[in-house]
Biopython code that builds the backbone (N, CA, C, O; Angstrom):
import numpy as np
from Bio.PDB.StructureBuilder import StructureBuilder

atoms = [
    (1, "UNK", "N", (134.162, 173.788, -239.541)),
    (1, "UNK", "CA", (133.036, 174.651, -239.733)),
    (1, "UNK", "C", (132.768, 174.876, -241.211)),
    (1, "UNK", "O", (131.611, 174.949, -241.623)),
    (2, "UNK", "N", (133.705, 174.975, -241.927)),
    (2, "UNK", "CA", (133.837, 175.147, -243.376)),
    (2, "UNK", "C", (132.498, 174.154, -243.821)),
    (2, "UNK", "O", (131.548, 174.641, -244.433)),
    (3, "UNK", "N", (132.533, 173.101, -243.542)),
    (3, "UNK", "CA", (132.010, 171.588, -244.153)),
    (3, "UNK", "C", (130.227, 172.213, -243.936)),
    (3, "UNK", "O", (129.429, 172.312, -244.869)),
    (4, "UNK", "N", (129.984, 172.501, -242.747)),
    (4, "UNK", "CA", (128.810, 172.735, -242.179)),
    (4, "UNK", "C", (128.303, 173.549, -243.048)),
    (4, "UNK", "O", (127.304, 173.162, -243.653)),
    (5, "UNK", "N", (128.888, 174.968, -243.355)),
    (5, "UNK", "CA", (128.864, 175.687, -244.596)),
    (5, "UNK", "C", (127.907, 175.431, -245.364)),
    (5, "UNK", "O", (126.700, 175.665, -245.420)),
    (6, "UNK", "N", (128.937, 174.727, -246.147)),
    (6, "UNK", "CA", (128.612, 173.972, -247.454)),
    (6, "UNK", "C", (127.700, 173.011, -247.496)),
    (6, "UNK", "O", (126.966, 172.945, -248.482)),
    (7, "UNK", "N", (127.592, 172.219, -246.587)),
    (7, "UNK", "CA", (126.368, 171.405, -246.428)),
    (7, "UNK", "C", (124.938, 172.221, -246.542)),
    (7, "UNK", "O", (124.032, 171.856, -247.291)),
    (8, "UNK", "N", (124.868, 173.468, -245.622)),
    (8, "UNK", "CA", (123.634, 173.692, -245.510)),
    (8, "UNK", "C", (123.545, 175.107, -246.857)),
    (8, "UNK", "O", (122.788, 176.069, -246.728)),
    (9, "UNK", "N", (124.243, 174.965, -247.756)),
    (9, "UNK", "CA", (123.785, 175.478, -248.801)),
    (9, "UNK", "C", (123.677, 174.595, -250.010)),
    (9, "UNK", "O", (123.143, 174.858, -251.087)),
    (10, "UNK", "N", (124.272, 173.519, -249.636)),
    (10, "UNK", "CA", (123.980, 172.601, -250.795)),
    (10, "UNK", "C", (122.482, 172.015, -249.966)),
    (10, "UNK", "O", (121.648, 171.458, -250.680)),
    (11, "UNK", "N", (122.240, 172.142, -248.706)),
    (11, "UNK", "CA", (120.739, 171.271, -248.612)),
    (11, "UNK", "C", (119.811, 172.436, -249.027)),
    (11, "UNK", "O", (118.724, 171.986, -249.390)),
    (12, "UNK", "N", (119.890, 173.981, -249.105)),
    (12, "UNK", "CA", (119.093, 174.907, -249.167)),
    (12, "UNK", "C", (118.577, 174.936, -250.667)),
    (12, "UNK", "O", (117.421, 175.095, -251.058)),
    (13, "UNK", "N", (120.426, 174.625, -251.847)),
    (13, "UNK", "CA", (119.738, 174.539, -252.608)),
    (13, "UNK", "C", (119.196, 172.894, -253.213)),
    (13, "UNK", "O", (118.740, 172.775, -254.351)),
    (14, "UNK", "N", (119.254, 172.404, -252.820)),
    (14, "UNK", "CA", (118.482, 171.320, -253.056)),
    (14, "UNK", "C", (117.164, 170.722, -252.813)),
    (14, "UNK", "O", (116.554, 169.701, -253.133)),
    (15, "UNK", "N", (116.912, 172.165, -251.861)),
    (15, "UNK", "CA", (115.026, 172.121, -251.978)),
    (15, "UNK", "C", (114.818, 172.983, -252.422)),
    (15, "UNK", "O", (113.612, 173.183, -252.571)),
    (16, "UNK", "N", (115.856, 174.178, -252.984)),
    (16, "UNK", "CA", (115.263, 175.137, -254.507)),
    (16, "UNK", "C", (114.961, 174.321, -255.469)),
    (16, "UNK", "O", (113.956, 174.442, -256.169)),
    (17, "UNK", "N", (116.179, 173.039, -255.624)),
    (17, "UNK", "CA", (115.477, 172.523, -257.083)),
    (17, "UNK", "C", (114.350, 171.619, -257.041)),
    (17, "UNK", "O", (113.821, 171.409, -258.132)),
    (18, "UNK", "N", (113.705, 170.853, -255.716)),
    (18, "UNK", "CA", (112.611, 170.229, -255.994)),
    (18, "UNK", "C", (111.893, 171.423, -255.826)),
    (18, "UNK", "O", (111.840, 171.864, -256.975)),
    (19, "UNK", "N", (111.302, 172.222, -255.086)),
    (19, "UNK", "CA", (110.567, 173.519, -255.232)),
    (19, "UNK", "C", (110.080, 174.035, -256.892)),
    (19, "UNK", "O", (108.970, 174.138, -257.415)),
    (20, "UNK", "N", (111.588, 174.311, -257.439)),
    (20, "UNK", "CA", (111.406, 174.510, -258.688)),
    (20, "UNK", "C", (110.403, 173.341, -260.124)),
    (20, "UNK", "O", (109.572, 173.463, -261.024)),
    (21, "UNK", "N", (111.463, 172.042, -259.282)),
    (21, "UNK", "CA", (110.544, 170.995, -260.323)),
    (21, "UNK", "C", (109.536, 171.472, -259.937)),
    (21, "UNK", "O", (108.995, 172.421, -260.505)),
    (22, "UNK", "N", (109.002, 170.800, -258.696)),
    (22, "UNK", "CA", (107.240, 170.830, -258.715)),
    (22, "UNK", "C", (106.432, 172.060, -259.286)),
    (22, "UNK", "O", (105.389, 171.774, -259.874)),
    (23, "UNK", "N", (106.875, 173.755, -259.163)),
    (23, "UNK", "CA", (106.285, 174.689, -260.069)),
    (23, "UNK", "C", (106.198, 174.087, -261.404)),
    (23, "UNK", "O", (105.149, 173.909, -262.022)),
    (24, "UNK", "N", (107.354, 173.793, -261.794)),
    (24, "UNK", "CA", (107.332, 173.361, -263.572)),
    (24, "UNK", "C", (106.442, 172.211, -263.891)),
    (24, "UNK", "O", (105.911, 172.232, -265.001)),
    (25, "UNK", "N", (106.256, 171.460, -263.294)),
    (25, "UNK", "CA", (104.973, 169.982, -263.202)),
    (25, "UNK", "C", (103.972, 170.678, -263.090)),
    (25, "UNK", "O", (103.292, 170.612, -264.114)),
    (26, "UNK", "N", (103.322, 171.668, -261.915)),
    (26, "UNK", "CA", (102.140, 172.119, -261.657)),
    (26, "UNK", "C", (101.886, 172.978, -263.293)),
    (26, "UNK", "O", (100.780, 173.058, -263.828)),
    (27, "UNK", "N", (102.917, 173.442, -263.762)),
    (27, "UNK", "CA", (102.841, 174.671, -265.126)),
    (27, "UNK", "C", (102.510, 174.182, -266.164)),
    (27, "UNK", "O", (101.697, 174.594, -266.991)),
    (28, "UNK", "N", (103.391, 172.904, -266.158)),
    (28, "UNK", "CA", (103.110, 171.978, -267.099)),
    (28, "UNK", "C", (101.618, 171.547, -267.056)),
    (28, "UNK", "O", (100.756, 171.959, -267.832)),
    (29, "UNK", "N", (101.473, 170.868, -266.281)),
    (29, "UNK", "CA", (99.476, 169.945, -266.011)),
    (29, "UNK", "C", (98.689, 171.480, -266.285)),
    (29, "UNK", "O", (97.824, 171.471, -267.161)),
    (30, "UNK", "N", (98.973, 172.858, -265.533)),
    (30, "UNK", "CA", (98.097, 173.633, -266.230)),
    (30, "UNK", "C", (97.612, 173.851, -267.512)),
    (30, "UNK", "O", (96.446, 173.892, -267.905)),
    (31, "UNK", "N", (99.192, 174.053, -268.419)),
    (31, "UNK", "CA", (98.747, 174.361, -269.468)),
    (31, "UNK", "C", (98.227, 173.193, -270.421)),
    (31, "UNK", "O", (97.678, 173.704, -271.397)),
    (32, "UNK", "N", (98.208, 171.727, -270.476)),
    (32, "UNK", "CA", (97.879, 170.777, -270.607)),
    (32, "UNK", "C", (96.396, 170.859, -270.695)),
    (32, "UNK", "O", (95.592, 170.771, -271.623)),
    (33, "UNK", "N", (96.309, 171.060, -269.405)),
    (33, "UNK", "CA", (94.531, 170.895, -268.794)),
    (33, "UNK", "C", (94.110, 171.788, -269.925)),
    (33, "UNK", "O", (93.453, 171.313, -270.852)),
    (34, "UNK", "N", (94.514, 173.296, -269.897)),
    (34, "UNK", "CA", (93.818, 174.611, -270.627)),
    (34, "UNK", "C", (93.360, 174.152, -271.775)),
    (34, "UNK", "O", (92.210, 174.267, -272.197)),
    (35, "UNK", "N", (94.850, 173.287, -272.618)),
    (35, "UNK", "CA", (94.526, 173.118, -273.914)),
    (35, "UNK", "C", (93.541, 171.834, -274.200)),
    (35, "UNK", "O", (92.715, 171.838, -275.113)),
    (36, "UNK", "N", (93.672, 171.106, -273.601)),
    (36, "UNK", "CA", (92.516, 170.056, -273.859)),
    (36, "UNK", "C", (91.284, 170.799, -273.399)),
    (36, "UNK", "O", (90.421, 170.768, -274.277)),
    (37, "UNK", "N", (90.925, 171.438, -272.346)),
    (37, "UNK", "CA", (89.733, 172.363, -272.489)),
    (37, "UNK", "C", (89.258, 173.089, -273.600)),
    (37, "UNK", "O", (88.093, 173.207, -273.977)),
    (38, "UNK", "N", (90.352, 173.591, -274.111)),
    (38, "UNK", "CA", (90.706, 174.509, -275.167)),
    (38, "UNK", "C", (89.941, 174.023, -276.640)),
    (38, "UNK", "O", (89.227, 174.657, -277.417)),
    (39, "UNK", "N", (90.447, 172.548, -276.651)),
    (39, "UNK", "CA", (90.606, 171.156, -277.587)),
    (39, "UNK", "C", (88.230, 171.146, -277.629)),
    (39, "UNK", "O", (87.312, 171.618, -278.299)),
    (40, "UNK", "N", (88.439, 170.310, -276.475)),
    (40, "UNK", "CA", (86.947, 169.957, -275.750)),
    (40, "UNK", "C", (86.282, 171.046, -276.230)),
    (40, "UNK", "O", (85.660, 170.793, -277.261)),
    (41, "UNK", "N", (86.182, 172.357, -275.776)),
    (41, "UNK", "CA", (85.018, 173.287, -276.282)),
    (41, "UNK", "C", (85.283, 173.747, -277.726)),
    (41, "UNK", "O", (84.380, 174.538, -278.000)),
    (42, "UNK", "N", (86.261, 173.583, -278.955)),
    (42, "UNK", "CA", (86.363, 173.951, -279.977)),
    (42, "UNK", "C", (85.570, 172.513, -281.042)),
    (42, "UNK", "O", (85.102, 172.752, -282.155)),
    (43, "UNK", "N", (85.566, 171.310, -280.518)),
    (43, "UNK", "CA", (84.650, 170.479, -280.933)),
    (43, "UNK", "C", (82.825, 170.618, -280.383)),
    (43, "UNK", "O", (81.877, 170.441, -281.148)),
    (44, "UNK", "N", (82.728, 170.910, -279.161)),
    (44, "UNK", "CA", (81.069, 171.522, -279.005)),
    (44, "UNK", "C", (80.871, 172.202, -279.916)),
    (44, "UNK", "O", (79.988, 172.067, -280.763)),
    (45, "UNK", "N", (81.797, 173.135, -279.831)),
    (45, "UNK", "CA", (81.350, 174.656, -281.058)),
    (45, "UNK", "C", (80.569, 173.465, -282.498)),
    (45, "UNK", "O", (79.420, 173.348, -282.925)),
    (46, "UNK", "N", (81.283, 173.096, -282.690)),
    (46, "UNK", "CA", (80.920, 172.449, -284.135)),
    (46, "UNK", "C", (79.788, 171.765, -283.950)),
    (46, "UNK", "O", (78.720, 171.929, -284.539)),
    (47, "UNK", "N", (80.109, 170.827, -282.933)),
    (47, "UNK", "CA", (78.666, 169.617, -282.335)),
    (47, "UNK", "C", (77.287, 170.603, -281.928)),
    (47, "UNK", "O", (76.122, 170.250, -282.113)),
    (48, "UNK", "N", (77.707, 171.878, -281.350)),
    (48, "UNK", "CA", (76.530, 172.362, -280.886)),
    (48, "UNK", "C", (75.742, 173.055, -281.922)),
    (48, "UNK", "O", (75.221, 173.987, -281.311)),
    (49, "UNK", "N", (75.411, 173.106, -283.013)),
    (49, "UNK", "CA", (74.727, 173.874, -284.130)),
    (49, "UNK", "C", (73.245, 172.762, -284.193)),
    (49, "UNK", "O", (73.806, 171.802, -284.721)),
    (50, "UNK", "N", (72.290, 172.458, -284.068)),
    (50, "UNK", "CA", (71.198, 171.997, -284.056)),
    (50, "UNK", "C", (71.227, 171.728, -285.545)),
    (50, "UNK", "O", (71.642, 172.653, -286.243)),
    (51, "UNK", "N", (70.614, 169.892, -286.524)),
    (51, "UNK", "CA", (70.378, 170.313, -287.447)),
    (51, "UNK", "C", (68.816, 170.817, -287.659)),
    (51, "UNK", "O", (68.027, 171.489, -286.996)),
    (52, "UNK", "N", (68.791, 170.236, -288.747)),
    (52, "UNK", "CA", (67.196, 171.195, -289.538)),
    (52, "UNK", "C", (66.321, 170.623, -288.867)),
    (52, "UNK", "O", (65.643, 171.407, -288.203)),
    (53, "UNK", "N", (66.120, 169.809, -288.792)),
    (53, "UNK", "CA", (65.388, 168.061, -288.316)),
    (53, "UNK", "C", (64.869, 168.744, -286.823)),
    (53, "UNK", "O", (63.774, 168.975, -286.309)),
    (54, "UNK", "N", (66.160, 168.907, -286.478)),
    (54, "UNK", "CA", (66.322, 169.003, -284.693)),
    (54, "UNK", "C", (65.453, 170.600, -284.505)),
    (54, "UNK", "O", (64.615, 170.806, -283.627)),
    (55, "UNK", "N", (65.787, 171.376, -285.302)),
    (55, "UNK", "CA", (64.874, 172.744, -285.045)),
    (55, "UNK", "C", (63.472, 172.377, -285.407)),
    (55, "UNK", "O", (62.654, 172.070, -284.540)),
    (56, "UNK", "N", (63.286, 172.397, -286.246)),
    (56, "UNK", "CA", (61.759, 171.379, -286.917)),
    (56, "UNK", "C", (61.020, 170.961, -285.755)),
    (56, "UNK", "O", (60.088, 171.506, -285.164)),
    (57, "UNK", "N", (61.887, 169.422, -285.466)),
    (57, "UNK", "CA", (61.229, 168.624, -284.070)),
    (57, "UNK", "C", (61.168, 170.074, -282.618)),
    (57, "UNK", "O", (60.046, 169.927, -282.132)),
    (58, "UNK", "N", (61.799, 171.125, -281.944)),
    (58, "UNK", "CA", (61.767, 172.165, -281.828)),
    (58, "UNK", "C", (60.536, 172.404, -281.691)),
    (58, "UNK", "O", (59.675, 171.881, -280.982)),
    (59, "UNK", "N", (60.510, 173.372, -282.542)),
    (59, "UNK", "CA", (59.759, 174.412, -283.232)),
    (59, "UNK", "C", (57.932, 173.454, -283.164)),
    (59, "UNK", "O", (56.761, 173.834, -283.180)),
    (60, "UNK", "N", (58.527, 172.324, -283.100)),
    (60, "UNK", "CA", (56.553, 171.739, -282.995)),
    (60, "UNK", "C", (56.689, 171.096, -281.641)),
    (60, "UNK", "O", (55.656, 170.463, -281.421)),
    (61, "UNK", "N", (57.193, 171.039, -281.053)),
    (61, "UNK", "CA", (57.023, 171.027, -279.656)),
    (61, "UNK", "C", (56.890, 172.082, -278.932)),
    (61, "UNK", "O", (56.531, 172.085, -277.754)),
    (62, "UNK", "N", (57.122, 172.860, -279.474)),
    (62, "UNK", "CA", (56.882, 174.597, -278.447)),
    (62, "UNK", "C", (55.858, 175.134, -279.249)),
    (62, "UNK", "O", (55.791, 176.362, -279.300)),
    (63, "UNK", "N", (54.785, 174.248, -280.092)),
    (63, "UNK", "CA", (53.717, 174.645, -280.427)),
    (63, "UNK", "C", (53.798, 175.890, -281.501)),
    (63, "UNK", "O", (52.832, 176.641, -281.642)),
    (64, "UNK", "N", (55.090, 176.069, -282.294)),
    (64, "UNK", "CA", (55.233, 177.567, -283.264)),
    (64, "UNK", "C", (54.453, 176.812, -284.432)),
    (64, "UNK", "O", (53.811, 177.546, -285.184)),
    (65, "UNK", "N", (54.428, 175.647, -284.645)),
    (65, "UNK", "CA", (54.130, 174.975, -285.878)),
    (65, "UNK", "C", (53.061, 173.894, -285.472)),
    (65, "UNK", "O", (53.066, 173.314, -284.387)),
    (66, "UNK", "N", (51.954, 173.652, -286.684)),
    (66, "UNK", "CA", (50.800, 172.836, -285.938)),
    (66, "UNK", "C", (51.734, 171.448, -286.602)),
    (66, "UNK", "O", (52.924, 171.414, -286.915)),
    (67, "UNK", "N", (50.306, 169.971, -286.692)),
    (67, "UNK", "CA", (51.212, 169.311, -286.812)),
    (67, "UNK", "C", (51.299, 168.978, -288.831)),
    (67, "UNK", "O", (52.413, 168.901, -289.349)),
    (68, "UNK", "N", (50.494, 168.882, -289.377)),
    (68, "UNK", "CA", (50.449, 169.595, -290.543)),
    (68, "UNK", "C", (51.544, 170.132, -291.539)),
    (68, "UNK", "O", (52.011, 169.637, -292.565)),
    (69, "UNK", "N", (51.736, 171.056, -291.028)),
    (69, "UNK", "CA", (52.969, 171.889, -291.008)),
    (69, "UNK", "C", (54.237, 171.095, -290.548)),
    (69, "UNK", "O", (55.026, 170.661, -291.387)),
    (70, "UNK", "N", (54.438, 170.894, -289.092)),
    (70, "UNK", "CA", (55.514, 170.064, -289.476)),
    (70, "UNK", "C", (56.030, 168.680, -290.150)),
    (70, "UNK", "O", (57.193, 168.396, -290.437)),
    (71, "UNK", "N", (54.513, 167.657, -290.382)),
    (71, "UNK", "CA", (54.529, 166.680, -291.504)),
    (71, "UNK", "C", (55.176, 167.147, -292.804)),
    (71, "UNK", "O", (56.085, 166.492, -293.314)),
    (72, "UNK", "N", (54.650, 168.429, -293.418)),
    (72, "UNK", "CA", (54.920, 168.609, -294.524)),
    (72, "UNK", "C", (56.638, 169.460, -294.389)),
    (72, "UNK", "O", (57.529, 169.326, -295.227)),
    (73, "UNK", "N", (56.710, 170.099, -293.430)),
    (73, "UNK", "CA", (58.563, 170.069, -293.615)),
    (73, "UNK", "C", (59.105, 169.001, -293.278)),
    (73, "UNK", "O", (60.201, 168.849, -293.818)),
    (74, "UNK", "N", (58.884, 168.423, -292.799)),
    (74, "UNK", "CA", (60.074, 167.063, -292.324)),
    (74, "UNK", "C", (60.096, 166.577, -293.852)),
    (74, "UNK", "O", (61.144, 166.549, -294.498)),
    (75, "UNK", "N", (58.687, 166.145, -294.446)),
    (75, "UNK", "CA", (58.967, 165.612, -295.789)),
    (75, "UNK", "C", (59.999, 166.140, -297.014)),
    (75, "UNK", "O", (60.815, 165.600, -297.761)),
    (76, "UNK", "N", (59.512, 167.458, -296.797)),
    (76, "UNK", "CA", (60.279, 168.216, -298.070)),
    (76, "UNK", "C", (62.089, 168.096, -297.468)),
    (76, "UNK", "O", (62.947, 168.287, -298.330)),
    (77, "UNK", "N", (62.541, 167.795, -296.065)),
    (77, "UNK", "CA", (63.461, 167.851, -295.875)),
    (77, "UNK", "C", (63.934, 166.586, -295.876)),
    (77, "UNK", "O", (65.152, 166.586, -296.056)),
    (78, "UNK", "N", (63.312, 165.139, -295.705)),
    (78, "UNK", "CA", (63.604, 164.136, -296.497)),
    (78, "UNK", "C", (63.452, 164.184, -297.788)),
    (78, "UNK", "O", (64.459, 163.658, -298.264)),
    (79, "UNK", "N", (62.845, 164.479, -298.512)),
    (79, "UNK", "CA", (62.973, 164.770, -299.798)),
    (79, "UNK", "C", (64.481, 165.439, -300.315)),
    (79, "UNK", "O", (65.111, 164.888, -301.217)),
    (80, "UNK", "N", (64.689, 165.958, -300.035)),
    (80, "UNK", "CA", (65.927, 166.794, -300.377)),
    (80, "UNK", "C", (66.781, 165.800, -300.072)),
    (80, "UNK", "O", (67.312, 165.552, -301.154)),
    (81, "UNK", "N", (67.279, 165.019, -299.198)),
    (81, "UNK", "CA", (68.532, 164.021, -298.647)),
    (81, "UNK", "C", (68.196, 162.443, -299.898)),
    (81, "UNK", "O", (69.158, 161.780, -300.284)),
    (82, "UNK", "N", (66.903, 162.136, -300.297)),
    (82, "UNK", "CA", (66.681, 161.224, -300.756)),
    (82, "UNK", "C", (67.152, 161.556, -302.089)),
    (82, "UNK", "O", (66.707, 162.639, -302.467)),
    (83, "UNK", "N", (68.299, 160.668, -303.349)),
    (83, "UNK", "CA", (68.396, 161.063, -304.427)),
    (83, "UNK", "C", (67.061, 160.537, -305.630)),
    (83, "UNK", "O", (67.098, 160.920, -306.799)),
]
sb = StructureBuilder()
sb.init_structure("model")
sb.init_model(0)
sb.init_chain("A")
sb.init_seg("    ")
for serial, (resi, resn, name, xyz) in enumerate(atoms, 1):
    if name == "N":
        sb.init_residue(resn, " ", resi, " ")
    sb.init_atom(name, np.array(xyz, "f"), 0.0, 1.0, " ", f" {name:<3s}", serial, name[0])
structure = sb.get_structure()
């Protein structure tokens, strides 16, 4: 009877420790995932700022600016990039 024992606490804990791995894998891929999310939206931040150009083109499509007006900023803003 002794043997029986011991068997069924060595099988009890031996699905504590896969139990345990798999939490630590699932903990692991979480925090993984978070930080490359983390990673991913701290480069939008930067990518997402519109430049001048892009507000400009904007701003005369929603009719704030005739076209006139935006001929003559686009120029002055090539102007400025051209040495």
């Amino acid at each position: 009877m002794g043997d029986g024992f011991n068997f069924t606490m060595g099988y009890g804990a031996h699905w504590i420790f896969w139990i345990l791995l798999l939490v630590l894998f699932v903990w692991l891929y979480s925090v993984l995932i978070n930080r490359k999310d983390i990673e991913n939206n701290s480069h939008k931040g930067n990518q997402s700022h519109p430049t001048a150009t892009e507000i400009l083109e904007q701003r005369f499509a929603e009719g704030k600016i005739n076209e006139d007006e935006y001929n003559r900023r686009l120029a002055h803003l090539h102007k400025d990039v051209i040495p």
